[in-house]
C-alpha positions as a LaTeX table, in Angstrom:
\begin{tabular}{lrrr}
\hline
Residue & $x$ (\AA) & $y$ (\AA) & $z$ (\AA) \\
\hline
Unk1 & $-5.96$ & $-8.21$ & $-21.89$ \\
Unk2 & $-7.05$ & $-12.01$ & $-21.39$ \\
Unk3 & $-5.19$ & $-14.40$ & $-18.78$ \\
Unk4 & $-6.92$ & $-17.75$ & $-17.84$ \\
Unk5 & $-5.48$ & $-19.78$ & $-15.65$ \\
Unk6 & $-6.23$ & $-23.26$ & $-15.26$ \\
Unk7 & $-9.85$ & $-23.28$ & $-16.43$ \\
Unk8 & $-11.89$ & $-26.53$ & $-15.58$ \\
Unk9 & $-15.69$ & $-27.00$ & $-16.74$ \\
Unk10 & $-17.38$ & $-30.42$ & $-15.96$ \\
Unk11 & $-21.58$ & $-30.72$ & $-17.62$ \\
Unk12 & $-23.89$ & $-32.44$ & $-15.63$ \\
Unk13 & $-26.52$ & $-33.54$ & $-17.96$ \\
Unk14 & $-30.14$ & $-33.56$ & $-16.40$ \\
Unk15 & $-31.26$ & $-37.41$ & $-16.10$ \\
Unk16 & $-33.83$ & $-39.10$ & $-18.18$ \\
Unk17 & $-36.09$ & $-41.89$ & $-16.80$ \\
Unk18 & $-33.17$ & $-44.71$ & $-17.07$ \\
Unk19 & $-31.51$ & $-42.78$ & $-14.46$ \\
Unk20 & $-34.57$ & $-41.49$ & $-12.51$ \\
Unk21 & $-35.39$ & $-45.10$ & $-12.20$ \\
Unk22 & $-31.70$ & $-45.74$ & $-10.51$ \\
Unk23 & $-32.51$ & $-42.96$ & $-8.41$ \\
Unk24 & $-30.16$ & $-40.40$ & $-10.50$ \\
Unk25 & $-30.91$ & $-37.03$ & $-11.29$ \\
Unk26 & $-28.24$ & $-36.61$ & $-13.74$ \\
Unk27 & $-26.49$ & $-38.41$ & $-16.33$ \\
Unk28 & $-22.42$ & $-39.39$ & $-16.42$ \\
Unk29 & $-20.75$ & $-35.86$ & $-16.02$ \\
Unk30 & $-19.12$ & $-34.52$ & $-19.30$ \\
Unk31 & $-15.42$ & $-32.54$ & $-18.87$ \\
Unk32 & $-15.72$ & $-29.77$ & $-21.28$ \\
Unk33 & $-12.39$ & $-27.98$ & $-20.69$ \\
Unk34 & $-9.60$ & $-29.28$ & $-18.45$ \\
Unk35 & $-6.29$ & $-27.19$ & $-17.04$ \\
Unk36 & $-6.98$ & $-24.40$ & $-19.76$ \\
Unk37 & $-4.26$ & $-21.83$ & $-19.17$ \\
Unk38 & $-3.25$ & $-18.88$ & $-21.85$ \\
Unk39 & $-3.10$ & $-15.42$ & $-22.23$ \\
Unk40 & $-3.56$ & $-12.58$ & $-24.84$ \\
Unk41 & $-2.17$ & $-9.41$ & $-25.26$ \\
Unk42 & $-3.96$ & $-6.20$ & $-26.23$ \\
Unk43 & $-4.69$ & $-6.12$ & $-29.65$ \\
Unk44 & $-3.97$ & $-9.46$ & $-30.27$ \\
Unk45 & $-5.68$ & $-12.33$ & $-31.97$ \\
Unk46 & $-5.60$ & $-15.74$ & $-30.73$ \\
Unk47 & $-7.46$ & $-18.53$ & $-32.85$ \\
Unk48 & $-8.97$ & $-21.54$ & $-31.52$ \\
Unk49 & $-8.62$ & $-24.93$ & $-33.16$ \\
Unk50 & $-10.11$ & $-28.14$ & $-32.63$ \\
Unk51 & $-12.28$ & $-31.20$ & $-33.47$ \\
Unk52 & $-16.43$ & $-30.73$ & $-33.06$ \\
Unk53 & $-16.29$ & $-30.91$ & $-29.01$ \\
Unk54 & $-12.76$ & $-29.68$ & $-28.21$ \\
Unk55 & $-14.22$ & $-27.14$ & $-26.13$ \\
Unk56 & $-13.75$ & $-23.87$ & $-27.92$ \\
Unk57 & $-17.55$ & $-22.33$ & $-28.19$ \\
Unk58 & $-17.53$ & $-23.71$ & $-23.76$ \\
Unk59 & $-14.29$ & $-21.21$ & $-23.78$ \\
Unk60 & $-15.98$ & $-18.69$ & $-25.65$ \\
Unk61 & $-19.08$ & $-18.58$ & $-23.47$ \\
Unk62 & $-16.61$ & $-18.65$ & $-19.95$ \\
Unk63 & $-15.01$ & $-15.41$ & $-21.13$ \\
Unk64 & $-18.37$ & $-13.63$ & $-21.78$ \\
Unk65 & $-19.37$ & $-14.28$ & $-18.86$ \\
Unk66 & $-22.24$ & $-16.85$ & $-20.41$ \\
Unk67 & $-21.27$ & $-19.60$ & $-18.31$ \\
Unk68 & $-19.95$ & $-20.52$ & $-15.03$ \\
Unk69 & $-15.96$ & $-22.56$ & $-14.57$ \\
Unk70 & $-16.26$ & $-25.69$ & $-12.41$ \\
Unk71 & $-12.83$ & $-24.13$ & $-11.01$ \\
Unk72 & $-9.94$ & $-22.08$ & $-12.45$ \\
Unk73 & $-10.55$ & $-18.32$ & $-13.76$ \\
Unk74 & $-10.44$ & $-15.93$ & $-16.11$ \\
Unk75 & $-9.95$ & $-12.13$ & $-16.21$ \\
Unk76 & $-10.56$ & $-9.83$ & $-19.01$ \\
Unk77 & $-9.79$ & $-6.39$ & $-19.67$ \\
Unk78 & $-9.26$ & $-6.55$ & $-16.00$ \\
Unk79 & $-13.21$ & $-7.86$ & $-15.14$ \\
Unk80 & $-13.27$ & $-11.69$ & $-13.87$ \\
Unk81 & $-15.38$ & $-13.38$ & $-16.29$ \\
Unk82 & $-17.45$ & $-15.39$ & $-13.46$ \\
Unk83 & $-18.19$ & $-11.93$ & $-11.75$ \\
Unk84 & $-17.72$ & $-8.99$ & $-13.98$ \\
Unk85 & $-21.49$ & $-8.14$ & $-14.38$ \\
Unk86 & $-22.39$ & $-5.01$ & $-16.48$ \\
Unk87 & $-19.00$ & $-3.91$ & $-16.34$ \\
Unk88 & $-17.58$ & $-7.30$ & $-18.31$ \\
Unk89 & $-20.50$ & $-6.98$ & $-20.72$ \\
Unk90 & $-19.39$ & $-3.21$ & $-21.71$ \\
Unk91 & $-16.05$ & $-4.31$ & $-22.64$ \\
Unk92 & $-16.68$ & $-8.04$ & $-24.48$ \\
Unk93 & $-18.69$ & $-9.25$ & $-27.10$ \\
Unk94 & $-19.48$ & $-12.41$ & $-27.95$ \\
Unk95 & $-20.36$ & $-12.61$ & $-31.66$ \\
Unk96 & $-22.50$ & $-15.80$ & $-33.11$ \\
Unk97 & $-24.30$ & $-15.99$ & $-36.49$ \\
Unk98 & $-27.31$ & $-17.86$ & $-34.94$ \\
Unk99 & $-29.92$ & $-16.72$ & $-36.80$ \\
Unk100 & $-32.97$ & $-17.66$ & $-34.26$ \\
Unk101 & $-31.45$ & $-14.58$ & $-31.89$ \\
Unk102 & $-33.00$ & $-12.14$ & $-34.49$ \\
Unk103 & $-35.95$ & $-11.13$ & $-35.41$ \\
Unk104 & $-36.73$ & $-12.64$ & $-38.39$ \\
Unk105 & $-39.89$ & $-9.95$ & $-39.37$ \\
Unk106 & $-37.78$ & $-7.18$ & $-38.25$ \\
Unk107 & $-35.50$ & $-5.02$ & $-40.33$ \\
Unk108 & $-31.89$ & $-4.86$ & $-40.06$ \\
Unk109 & $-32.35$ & $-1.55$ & $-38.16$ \\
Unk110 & $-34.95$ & $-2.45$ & $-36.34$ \\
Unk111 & $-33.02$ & $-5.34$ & $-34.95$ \\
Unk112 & $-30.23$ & $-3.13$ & $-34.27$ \\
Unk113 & $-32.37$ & $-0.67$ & $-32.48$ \\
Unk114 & $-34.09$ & $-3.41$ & $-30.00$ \\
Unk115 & $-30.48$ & $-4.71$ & $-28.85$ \\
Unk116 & $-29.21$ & $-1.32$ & $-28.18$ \\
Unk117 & $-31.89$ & $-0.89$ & $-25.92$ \\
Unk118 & $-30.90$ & $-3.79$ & $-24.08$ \\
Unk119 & $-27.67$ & $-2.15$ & $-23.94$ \\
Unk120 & $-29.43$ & 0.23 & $-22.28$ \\
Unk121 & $-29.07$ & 2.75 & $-25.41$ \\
Unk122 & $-30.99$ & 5.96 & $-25.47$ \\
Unk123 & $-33.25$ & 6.17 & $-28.45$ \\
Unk124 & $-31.32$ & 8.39 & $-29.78$ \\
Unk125 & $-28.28$ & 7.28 & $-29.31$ \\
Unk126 & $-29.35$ & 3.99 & $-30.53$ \\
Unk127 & $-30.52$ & 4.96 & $-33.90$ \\
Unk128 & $-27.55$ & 6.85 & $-34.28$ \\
Unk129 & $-25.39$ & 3.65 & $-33.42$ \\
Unk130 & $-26.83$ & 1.75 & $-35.49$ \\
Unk131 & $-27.15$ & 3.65 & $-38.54$ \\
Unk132 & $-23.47$ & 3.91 & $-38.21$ \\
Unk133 & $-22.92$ & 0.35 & $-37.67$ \\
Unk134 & $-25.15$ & $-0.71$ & $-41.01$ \\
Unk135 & $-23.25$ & 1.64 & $-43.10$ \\
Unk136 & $-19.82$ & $-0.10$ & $-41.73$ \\
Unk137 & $-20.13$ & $-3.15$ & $-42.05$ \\
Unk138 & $-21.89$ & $-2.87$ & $-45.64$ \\
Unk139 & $-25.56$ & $-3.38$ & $-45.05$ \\
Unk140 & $-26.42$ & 0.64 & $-45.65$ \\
Unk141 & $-28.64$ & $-0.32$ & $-48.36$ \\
Unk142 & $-30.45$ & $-3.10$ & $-47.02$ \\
Unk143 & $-30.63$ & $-1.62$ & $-43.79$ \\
Unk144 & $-34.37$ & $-1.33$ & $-44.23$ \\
Unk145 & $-34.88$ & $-4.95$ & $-45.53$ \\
Unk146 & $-36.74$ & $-7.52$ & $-43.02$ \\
Unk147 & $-34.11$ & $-9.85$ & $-41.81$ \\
Unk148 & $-35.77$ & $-12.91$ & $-43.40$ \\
Unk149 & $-34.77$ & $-11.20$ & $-46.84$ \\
Unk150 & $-31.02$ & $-11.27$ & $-46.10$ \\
Unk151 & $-28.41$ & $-14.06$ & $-47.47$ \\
Unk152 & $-26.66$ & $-15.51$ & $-45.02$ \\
Unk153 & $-23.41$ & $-13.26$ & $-45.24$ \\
Unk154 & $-25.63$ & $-9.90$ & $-44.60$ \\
Unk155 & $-26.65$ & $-12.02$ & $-41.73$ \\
Unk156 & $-23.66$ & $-12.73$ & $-40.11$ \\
Unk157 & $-22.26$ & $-9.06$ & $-41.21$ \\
Unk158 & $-25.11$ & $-7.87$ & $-38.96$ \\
Unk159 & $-24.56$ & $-10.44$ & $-36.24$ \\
Unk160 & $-21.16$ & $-8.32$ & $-36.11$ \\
Unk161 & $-22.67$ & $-4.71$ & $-35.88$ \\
Unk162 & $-25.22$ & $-6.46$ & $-33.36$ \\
Unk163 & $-21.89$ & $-7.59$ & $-31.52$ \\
Unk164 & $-20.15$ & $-3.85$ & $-31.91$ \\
Unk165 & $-23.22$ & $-2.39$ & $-30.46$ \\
Unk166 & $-21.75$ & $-1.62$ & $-26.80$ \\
Unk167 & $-17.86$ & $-0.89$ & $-28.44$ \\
Unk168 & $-16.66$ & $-3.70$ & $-26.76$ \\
Unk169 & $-12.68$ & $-3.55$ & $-26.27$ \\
Unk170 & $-12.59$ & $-7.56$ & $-26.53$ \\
Unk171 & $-14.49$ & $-9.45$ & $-29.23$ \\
Unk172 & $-15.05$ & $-13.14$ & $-29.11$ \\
Unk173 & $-15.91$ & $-14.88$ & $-31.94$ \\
Unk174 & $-17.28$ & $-18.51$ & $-32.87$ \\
Unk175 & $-17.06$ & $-19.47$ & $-36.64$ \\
Unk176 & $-17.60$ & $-15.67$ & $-37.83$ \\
Unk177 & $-17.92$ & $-16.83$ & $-41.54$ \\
Unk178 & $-19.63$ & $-20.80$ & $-40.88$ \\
Unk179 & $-21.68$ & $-21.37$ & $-43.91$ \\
Unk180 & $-20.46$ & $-18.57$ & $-46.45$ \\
Unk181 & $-19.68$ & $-19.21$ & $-50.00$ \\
Unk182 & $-15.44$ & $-19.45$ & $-50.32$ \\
Unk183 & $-15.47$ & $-15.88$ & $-51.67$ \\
Unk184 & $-18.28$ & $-14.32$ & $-49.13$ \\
Unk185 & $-15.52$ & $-16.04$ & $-46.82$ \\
Unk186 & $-13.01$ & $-14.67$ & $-47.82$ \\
Unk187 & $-14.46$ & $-10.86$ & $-47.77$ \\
Unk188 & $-15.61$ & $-10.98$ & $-44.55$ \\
Unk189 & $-12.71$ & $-11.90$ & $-42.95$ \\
Unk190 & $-10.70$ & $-9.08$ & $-44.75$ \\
Unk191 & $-13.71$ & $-6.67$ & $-43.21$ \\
Unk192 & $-12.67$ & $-8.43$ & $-39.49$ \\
Unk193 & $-9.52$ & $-8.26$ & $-39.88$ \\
Unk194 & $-9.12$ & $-5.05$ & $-41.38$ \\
Unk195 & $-12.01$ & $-3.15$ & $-40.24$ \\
Unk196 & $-13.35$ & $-4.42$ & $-37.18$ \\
Unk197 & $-10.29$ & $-5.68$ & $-35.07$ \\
Unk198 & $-7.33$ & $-3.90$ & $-36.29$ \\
Unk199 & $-9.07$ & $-0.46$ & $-37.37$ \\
Unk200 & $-9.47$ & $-0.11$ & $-33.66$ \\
Unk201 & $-7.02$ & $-2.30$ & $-31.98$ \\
Unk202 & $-9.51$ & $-4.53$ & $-30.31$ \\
Unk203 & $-8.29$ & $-7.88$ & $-28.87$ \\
Unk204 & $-10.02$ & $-10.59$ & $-30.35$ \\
Unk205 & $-10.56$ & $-14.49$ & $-29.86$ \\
Unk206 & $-11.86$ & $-16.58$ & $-32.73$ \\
Unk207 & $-13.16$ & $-20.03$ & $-32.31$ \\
Unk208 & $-12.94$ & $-21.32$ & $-36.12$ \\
Unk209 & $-11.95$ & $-25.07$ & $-37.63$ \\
Unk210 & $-11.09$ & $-22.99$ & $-40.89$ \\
Unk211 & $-7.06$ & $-23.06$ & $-41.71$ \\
Unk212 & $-7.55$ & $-20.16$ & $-44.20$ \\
Unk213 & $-9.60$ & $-17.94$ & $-41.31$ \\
Unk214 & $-7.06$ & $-18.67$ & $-39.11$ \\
Unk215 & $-4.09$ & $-17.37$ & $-41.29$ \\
Unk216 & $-6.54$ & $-14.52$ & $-42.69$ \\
Unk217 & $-7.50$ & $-13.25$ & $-39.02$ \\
Unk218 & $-4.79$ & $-14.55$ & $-36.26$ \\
Unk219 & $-1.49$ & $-13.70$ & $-34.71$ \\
Unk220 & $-1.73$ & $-17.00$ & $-32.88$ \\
Unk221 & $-3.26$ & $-20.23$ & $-32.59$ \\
Unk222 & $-3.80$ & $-22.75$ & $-30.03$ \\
Unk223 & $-5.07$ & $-26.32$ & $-30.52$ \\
Unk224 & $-7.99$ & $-27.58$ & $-28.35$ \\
Unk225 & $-8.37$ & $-31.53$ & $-27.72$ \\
Unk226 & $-10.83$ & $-33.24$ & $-25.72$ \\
Unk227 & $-11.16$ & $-30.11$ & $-23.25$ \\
Unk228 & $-7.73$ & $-29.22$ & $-22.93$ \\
Unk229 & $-5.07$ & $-26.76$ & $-24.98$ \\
Unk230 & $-2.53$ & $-29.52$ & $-27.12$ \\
Unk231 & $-0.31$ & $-26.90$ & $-28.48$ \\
Unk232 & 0.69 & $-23.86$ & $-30.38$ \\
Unk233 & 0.89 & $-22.86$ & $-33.87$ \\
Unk234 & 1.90 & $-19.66$ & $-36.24$ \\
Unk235 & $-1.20$ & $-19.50$ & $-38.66$ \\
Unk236 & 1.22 & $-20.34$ & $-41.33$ \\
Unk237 & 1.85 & $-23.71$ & $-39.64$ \\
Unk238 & $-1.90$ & $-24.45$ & $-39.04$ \\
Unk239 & $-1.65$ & $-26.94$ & $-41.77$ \\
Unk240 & 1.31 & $-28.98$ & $-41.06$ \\
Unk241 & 0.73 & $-29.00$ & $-37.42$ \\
Unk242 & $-2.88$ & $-30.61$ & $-38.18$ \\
Unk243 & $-1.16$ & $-33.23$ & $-40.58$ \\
Unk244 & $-2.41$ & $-31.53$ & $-43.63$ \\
Unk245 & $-0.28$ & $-30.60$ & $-46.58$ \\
Unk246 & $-1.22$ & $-28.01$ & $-49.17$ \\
Unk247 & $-3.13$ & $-29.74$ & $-51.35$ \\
Unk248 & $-4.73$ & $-32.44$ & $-50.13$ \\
Unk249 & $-6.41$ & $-34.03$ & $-53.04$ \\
Unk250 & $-9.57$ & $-32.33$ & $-53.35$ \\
Unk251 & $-9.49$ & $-29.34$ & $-51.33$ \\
Unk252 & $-9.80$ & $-25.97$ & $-53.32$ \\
Unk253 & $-8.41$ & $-22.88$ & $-51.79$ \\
Unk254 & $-9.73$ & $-18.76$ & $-52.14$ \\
Unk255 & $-6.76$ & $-17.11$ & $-53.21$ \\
Unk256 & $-6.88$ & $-13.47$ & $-51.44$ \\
Unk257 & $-6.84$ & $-11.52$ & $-55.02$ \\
Unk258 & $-9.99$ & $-13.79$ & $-55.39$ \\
Unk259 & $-8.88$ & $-16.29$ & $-58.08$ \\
Unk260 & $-8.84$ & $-20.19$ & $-56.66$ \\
Unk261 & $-6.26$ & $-22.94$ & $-57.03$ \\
Unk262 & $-5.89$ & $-26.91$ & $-56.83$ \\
Unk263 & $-3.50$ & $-28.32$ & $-55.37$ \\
Unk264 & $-2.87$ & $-32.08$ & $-55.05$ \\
Unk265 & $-0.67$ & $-34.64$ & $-52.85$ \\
\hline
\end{tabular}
């Protein structure tokens, strides 16, 4: 469903007046992603792991089509990423919880509605879509609420009927639960994982830092580094792999029966 093959993408920062003065228009370039090669399967999720800067959301934004590679390519769902147009756009989704893409004094539904047009929707079709979408993904009730009323999980549970808008075949996601409470977490990934992805036997790529997303959502996971892909994990393994043992003093883990446990070095 995915293969990228030796994906390269090198930022050239716009100059300030130090460089304007030296006659630059840009600053030093910055190598986002280096050599990237991988591949996913249909109905298959691959996590992403890596330090603040590894490259992941740059990945996640190449295979949407958001951005550009300096060289190398990727095809998905058999669209090239750099070229697919409309036709990549019906088949991926990228999903991000940024709250400033809403509307803020809009409704739930009302959001919905406005994107599907962009989709190109029919009216009808739209409200349809997205009364169906509300009810899924558990915001039903609150579907008439402004969006400036909603906690932050309703938000990013409508950030993912925003994303299922357009059925997308592919789903792309960057931190899908970033912020939430341990136990708002740990719901929302069960609804991903259960719901959204394998319900319908999407393909899906999750950008997340989050060992206990990675082992709730992914089949596989590969480790990001400074631009460029350091190795593969099982989800199990996401722990040793990244040098830390269960229980590092401190850290408190959401059980999935929803109880919580300590455990120490």
């Amino acid at each position: 469903m995915i293969t990228v093959e030796r994906l390269d993408k090198v930022f050239h920062p716009p100059g300030g007046l130090r460089e304007l003065a030296r006659g630059r228009l840009t600053r030093t370039a910055v190598t986002a992603l280096r050599d990237v090669s991988f591949e996913v399967a249909p109905g298959e999720v691959v996590c992403l792991m890596g330090p603040n800067g590894s490259g992941k959301t740059t990945l996640l934004r190449i295979l949407a089509g958001l951005l550009l590679p300096t060289s190398g390519h990727a095809m998905i769902a058999g669209w090239d990423a750099a070229r697919g147009g409309r036709g990549l756009r019906r088949e991926v989704s990228l999903v991000v919880g940024d709250e400033r893409s809403f509307h803020w004094g809009l409704s739930g539904r009302d959001n919905l509605h406005y994107f599907a047009a962009l989709h190109g929707a029919q009216a009808r079709v739209a409200r349809r879509r997205a009364a169906a979408l509300l009810e899924n993904v558990g915001l039903g009730e609150a579907a008439d609420r402004p969006f400036a009323e909603y906690s932050r999980g309703m938000k990013q549970r409508l950030a993912i009927a925003r994303g299922l808008l357009g059925e997308p075949r592919v789903l792309l996601l960057d931190e899908p639960t970033l912020g939430l409470d341990p136990v708002g977490a740990r719901d929302l990934r069960h609804f991903l994982r259960n719901e959204v992805i394998r319900a319908s036997g999407r393909t899906a790529v999750v950008g997340s830092n989050e060992p206990a997303e990675v082992r709730a959502l992914g089949d596989r996971v590969l480790h990001l580094q400074e631009g460029a892909l350091r190795g593969e994990t099982a989800p199990a393994e996401v722990e040793r792999y990244l040098g830390l043992e269960c229980g590092s003093a401190g850290v408190v883990s959401v059980r999935d029966d929803g109880g919580s446990g300590r455990c120490d070095r």
